[in-house]
GUDRENLUM-103441 format. One line per field, with one value per residue (C-alpha): chain; residue number from 1; z, x, y. Coordinates in pm, 1 decimal. Each point is the difference from the previous one (the first is absolute). Layout:
// residues N
unit A, ...
pos NUM, ...
w Z, ...
u X, ...
v Y, ...
// end
This chain:
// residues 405
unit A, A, A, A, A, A, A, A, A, A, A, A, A, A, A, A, A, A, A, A, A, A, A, A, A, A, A, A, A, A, A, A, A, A, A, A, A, A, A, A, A, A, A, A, A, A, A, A, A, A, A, A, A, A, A, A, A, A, A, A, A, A, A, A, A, A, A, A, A, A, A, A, A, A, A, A, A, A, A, A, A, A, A, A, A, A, A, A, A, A, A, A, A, A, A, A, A, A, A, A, A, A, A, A, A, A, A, A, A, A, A, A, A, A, A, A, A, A, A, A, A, A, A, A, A, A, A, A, A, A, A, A, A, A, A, A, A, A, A, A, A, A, A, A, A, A, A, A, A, A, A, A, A, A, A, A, A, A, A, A, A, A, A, A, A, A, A, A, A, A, A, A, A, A, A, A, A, A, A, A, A, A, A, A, A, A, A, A, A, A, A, A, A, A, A, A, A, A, A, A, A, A, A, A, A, A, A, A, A, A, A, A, A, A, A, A, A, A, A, A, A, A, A, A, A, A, A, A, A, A, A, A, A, A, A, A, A, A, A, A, A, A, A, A, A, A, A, A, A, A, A, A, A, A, A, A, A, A, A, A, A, A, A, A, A, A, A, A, A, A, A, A, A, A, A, A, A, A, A, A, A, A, A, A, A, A, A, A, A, A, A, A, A, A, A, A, A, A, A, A, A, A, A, A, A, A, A, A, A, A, A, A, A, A, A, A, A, A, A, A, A, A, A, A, A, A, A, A, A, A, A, A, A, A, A, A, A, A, A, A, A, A, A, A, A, A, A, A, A, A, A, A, A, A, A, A, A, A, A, A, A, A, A, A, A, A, A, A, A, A, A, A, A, A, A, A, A, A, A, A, A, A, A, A, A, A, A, A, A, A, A, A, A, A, A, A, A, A, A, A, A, A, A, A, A
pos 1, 2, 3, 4, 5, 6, 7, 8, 9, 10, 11, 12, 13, 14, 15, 16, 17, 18, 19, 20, 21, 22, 23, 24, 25, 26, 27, 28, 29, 30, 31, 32, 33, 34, 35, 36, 37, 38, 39, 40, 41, 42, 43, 44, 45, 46, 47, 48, 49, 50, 51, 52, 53, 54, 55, 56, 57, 58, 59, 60, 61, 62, 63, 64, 65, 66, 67, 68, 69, 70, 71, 72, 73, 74, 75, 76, 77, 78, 79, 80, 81, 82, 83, 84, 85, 86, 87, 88, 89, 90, 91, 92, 93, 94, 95, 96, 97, 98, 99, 100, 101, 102, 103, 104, 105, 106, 107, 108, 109, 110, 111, 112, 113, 114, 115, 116, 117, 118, 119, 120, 121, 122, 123, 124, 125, 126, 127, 128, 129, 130, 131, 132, 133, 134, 135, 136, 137, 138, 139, 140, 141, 142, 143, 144, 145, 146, 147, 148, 149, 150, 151, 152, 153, 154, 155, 156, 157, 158, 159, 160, 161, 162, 163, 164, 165, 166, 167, 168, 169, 170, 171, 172, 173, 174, 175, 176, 177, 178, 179, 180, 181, 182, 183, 184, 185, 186, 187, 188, 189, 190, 191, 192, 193, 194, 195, 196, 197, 198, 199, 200, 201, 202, 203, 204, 205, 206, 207, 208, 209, 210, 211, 212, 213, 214, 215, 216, 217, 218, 219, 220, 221, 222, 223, 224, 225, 226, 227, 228, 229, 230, 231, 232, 233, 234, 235, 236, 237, 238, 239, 240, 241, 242, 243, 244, 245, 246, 247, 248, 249, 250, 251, 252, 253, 254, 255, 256, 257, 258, 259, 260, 261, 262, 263, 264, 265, 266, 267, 268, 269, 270, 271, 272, 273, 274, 275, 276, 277, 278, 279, 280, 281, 282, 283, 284, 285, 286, 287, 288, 289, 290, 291, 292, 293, 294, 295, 296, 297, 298, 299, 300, 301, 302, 303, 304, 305, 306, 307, 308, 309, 310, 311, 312, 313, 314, 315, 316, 317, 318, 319, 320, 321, 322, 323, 324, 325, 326, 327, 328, 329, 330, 331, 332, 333, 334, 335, 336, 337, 338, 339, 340, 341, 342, 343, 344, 345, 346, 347, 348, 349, 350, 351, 352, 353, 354, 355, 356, 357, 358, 359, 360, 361, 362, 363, 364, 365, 366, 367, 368, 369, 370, 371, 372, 373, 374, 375, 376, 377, 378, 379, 380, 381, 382, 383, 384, 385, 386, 387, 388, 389, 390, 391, 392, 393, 394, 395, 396, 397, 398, 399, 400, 401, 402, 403, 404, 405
w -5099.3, 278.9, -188.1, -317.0, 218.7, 155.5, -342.5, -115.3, 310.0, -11.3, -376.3, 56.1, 276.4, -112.3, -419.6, -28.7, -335.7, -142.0, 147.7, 214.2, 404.7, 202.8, 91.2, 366.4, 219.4, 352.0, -203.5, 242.3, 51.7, 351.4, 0.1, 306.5, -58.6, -350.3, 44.4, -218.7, -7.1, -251.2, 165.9, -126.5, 42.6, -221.6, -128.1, 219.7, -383.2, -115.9, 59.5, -105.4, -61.1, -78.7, -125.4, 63.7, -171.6, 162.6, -214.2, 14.8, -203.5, 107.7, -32.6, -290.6, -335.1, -158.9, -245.6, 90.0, 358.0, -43.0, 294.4, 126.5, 169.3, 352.7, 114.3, -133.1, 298.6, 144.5, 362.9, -35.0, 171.8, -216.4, 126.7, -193.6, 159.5, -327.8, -86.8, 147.4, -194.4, -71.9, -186.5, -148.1, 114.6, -92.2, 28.0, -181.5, 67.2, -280.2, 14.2, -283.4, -266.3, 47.7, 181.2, 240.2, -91.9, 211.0, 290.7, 0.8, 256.8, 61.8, 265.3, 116.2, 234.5, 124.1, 84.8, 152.2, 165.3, 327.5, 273.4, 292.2, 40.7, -144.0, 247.2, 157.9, -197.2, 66.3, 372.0, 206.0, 355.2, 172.1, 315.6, 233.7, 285.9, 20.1, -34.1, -350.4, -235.8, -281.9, -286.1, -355.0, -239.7, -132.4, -385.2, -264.9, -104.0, 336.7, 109.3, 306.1, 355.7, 36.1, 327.4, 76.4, 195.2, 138.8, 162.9, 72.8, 172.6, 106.7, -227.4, 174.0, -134.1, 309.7, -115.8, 309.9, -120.8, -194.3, -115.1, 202.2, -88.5, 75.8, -233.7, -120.4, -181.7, -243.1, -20.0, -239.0, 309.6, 347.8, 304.2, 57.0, 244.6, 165.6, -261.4, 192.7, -160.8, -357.4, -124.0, -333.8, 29.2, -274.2, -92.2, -267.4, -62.1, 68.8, -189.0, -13.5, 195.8, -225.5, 62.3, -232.4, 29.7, 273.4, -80.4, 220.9, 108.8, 231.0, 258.5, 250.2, 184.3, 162.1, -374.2, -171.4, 288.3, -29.6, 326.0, 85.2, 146.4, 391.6, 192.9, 60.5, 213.3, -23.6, 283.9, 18.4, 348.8, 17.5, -330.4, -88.4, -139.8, 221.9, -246.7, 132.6, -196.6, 54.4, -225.7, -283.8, 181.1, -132.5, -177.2, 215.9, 363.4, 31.4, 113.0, -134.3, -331.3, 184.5, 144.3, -357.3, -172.7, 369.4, -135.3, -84.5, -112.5, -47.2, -245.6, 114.1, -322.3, 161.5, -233.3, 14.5, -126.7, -223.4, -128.0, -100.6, -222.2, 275.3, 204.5, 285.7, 101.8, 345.6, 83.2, 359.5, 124.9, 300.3, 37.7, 22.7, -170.8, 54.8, -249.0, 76.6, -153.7, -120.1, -80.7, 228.9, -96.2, -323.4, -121.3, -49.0, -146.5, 115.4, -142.6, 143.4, -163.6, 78.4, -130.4, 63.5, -89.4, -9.1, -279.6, -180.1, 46.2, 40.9, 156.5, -134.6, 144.2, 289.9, -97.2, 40.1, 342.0, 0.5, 293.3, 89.2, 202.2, 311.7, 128.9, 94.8, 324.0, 44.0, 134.8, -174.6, 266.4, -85.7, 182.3, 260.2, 85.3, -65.6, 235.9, 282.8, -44.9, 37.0, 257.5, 208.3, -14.7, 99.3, 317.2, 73.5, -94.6, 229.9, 326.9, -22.7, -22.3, 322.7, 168.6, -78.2, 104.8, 351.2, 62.2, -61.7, 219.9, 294.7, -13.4, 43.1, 254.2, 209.2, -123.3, 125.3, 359.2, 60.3, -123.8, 33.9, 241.8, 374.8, 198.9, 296.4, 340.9, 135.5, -291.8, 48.8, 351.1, -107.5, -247.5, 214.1, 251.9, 50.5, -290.8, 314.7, 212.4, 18.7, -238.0, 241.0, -93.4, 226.9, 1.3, -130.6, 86.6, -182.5, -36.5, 107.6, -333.8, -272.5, -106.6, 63.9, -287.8, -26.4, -329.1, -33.6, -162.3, -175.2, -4.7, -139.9, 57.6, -275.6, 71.5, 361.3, -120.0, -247.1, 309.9, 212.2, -276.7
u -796.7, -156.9, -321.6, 195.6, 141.7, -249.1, -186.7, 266.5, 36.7, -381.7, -6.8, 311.7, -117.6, -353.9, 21.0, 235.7, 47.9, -132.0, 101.1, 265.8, 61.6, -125.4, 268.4, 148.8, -211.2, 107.9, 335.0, 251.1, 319.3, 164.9, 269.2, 250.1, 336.3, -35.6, -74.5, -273.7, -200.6, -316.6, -254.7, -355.7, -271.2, -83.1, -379.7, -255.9, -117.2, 311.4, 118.9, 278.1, 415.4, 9.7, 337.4, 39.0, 190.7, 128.3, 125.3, 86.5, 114.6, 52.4, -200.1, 183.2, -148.6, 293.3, -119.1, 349.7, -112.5, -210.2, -158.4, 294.8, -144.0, 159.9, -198.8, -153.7, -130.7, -234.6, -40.9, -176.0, 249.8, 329.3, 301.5, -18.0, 305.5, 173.0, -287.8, 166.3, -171.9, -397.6, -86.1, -342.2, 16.1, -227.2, -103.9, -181.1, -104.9, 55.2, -142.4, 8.4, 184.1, -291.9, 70.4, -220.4, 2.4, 262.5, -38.9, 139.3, 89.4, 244.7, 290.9, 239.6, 232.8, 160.5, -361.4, -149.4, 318.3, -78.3, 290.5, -184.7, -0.7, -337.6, -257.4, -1.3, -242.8, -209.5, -101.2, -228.6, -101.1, 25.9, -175.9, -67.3, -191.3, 101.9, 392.2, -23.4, 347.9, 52.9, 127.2, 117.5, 249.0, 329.9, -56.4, 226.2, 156.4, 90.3, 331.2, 243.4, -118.6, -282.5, -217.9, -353.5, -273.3, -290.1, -265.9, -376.5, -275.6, -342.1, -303.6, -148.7, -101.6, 188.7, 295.1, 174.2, 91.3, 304.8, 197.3, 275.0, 285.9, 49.4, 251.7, 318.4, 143.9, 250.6, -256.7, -298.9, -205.1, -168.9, -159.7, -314.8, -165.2, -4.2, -317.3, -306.5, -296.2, -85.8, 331.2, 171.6, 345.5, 256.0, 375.1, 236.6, 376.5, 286.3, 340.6, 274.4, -209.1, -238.2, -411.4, -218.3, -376.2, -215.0, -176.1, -293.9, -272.5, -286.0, -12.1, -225.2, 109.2, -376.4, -75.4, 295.1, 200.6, -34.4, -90.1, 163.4, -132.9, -121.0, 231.8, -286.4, 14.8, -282.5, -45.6, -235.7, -258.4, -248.7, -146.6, 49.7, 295.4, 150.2, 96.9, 214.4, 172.3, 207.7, 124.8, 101.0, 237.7, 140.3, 302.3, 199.7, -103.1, -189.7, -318.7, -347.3, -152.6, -359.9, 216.5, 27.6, -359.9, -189.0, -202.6, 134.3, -170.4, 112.1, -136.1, 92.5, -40.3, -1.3, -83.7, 42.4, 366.2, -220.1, -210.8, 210.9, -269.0, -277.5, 97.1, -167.5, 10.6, 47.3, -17.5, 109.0, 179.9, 138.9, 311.2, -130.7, -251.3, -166.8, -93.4, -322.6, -164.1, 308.6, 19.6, 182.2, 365.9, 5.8, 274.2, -113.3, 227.8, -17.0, 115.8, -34.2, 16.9, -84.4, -233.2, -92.6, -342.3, 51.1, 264.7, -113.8, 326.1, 114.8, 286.1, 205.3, -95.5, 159.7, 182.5, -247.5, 18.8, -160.8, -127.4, -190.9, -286.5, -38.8, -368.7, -244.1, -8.1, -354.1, 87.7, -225.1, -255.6, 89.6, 359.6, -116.9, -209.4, 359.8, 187.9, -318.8, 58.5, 359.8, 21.6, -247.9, 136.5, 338.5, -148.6, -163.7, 355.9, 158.2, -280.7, 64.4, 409.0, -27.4, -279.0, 242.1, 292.0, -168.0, -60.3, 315.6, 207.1, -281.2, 97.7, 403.3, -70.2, -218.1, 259.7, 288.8, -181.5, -236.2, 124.3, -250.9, 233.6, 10.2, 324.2, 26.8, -81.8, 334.7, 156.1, -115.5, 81.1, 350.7, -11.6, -165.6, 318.2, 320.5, 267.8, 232.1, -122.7, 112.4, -199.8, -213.7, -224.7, -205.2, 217.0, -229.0, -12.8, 267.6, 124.3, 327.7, 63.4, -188.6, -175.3, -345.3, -187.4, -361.5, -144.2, -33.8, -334.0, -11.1, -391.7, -114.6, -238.0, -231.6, 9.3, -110.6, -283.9, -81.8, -6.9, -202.6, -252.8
v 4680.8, -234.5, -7.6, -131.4, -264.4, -115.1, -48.7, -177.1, -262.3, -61.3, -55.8, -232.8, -171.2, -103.9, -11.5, -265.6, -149.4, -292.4, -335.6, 159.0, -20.6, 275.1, 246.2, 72.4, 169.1, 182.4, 110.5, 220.0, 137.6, -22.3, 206.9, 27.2, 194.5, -50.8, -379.3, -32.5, -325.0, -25.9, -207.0, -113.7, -284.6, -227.3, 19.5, -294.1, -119.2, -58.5, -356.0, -267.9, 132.4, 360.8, 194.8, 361.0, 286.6, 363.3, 244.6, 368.3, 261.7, 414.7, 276.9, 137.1, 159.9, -218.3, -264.6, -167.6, -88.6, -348.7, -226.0, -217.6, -304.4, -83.8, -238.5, -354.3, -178.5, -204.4, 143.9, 342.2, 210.6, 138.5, 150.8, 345.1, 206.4, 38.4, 301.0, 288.4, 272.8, 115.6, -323.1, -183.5, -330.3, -262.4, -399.9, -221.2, -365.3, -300.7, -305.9, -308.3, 208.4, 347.9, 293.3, 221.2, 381.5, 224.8, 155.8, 301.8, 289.9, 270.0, -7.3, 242.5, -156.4, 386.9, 94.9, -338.6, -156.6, 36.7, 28.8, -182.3, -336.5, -204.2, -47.7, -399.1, -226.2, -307.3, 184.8, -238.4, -64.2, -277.0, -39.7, -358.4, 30.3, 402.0, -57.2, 217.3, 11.2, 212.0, -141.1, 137.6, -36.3, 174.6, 177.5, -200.7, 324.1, 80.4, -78.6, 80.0, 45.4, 113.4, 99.7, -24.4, 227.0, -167.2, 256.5, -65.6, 224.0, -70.3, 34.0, 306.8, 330.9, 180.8, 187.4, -105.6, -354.5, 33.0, -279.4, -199.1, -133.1, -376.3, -108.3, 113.0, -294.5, -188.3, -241.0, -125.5, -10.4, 154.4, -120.9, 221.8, -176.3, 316.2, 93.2, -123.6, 234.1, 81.3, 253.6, 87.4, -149.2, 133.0, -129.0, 207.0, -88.4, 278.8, -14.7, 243.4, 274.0, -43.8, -146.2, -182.9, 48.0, -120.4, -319.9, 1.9, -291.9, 20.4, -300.0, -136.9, -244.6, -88.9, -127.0, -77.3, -210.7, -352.5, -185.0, -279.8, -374.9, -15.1, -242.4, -266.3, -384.3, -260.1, -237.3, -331.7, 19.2, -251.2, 0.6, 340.0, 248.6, 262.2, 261.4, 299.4, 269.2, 352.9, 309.7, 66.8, 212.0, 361.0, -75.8, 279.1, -49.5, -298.6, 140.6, -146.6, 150.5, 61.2, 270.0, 120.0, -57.7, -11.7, -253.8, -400.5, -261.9, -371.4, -264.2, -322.8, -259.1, -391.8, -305.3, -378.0, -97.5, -311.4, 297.1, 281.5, 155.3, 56.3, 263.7, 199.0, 355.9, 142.7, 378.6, 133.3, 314.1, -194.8, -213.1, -311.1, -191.9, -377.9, -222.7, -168.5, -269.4, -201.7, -382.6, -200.5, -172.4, 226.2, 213.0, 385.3, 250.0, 368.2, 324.3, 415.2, 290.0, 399.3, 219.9, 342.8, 42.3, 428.7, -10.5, -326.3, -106.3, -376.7, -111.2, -355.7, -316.9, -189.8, -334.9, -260.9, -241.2, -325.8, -165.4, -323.2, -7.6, -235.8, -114.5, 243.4, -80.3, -165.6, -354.9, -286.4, -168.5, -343.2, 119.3, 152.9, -363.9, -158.0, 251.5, -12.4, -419.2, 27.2, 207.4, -185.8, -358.7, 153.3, 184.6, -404.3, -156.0, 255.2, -3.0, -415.7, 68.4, 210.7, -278.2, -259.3, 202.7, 128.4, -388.7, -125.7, 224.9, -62.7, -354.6, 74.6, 251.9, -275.8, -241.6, 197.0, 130.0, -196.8, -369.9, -341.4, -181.1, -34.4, -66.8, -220.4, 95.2, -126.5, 198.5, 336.0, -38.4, -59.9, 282.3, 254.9, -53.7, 254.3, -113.6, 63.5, -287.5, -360.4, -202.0, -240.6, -288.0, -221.6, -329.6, -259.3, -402.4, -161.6, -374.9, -72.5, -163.9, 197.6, 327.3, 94.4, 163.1, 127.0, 160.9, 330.0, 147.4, 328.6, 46.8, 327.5, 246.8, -53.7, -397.9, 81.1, 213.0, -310.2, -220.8, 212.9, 36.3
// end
């Protein structure tokens, strides 16, 4: 009986008739407490709008059972719950007015229903810097709650890994950070104390993760470009990746901001890098990124920081005569202040203690008297009539030495 059918599905499938559309390939029944859904794919070299039919009839010796069509669609799934008995279904693809040959198999819902749930579809990984996340999606035919399993055990040949539970969720999705070496990880749904088959993926996060962009800041020194840069961190406790691959190296991409297309290349496994050999005054743009030379594996780029160089620090010689002038005719200007200074307050010191005029004789006999004492002058020769005056001469000390000269 197989043998039959499979001769039949290999002459329908590659004798097609003349002119007509290739006929559904991949054609299956999913069938989930008698929820049956036909499902099938549509051939890669057939192109443009395509119309498909899904019939059935029973497996009955009666010539008054016919194929009764249940289906005329253009999506290649169809809702196929009304067979309830041992059935030959079958589906055939039209396109511009011709009509692929059937496909043709036999179903028997009482045999193939299945009373677990269908296993979760569309099952990926997705893993940044080693914070990993199972992903997947619910099966159309599946409906009311439904729980899910996720497992996962290493990729070892000891029998004393097992697997370990680390979800049990409502969910489409599962934080398995937790999976930091190369492991199987599985998810199946549960409904009604019932468990649909494992799906089951092998992951390693060491070549599958994704690693992220260093945290990187450029700063401008005397002509050159101090370049420093950190992580990419784990995603679950902040810790460096060289913790994870041992081994880090960063590429550190710098160009001129004018001159976008000609870019350098710098390789270092430290944290810091300086850029040599830069013009002065001119805008350079830098970006970072990680690579781990053991896996192949590059990380994304930083965002790029641009930065404009000052001077290199090398001070022209025709300055340095300007700044050697300078500072020598201000050293003269101040020396001649401080000359001119110094002489000045000489003068109103001598001025002050030590003044050009002499007093009197008779005068500084007077002065040098008690204040306490009757004031006494020698009487002088007076006219009875009249007042006798003499002139008095203030002659100085410098007019005496004039004189003595």
């Amino acid at each position: 009986m197989d043998y039959y059918y499979g001769l039949i599905m290999f002459i329908c499938c590659w004798i097609p008739g003349s002119g007509a559309p290739p006929a559904p390939i991949n054609v299956t029944m999913d069938s989930f407490n008698f929820r049956n859904t036909l499902r099938w794919s549509r051939p890669a070299d057939l192109t443009g709008d395509v119309t498909y039919t899904v019939q059935y009839r029973m497996d009955v010796r009666s010539t008054r059972h016919h194929y009764k069509t249940i289906c005329i669609t253009r999506e290649q799934r169809c809702e196929a719950s009304s067979i309830t008995y041992r059935s030959y279904v079958r589906v055939s693809s039209q396109q511009n007015g011709t009509e692929s040959d059937w496909v043709t198999f036999l179903f028997d819902p009482n045999i193939q229903s299945s009373g677990a749930p269908p296993a979760p579809i569309n099952v990926t990984m997705d893993s940044f810097n080693f914070r990993n996340t199972l992903r997947w999606s619910r099966p159309a035919d599946l409906t009311g709650d439904v729980t899910y399993t996720v497992q996962y055990r290493m990729d070892v040949s000891s029998t004393t890994y097992h697997y370990k539970t680390i979800c049990i969720t409502r969910e489409q999705r599962c934080e398995a950070s937790s999976i930091t070496y190369r492991s199987y990880v599985r998810v199946s749904s549960q409904q009604n104390g019932t468990e649909s088959d494992w799906v089951t993926l092998l992951f390693d996060p060491n070549i599958q993760t994704i690693i992220g962009p260093p945290e990187v800041s450029v700063s401008s020194r005397s002509g050159y470009l101090d370049v420093s840069f950190v992580g990419p961190f784990v995603g679950f406790d902040k810790g460096s990746l060289k913790e994870k691959y041992g081994e880090f190296i960063y590429k550190v991409l710098y160009w001129k901001e004018s001159e976008p297309a000609h870019v350098l290349v710098v390789n270092t496994s430290q944290n810091t890098e300086i850029l040599h050999g830069l013009e002065t005054w001119t805008v350079y743009c830098v970006k970072v990124q990680a690579y781990v030379s053991d896996y192949d594996k590059a990380g994304e780029f930083s965002s790029v920081i641009c930065e404009k160089t000052t001077e290199d620090g090398r001070i022209p010689s025709w300055k340095i005569a300007v700044l050697f002038i300078g500072s020598m005719a201000l050293a003269a200007i101040f020396i001649l202040l401080l000359i001119f200074l110094t002489y000045k307050a000489y003068k109103m010191i001598r001025y002050i203690f030590f003044p050009s005029y002499s007093l009197p004789q008779h005068l500084k006999e007077y002065l040098s008297r008690p204040f306490y004492s009757t004031p006494f002058l020698h009487p002088q020769p007076t006219e009875e009539f009249g007042e006798s005056c003499e002139q008095l001469t203030s002659i100085s000390i410098e007019s005496e030495e004039q004189d003595a000269a």
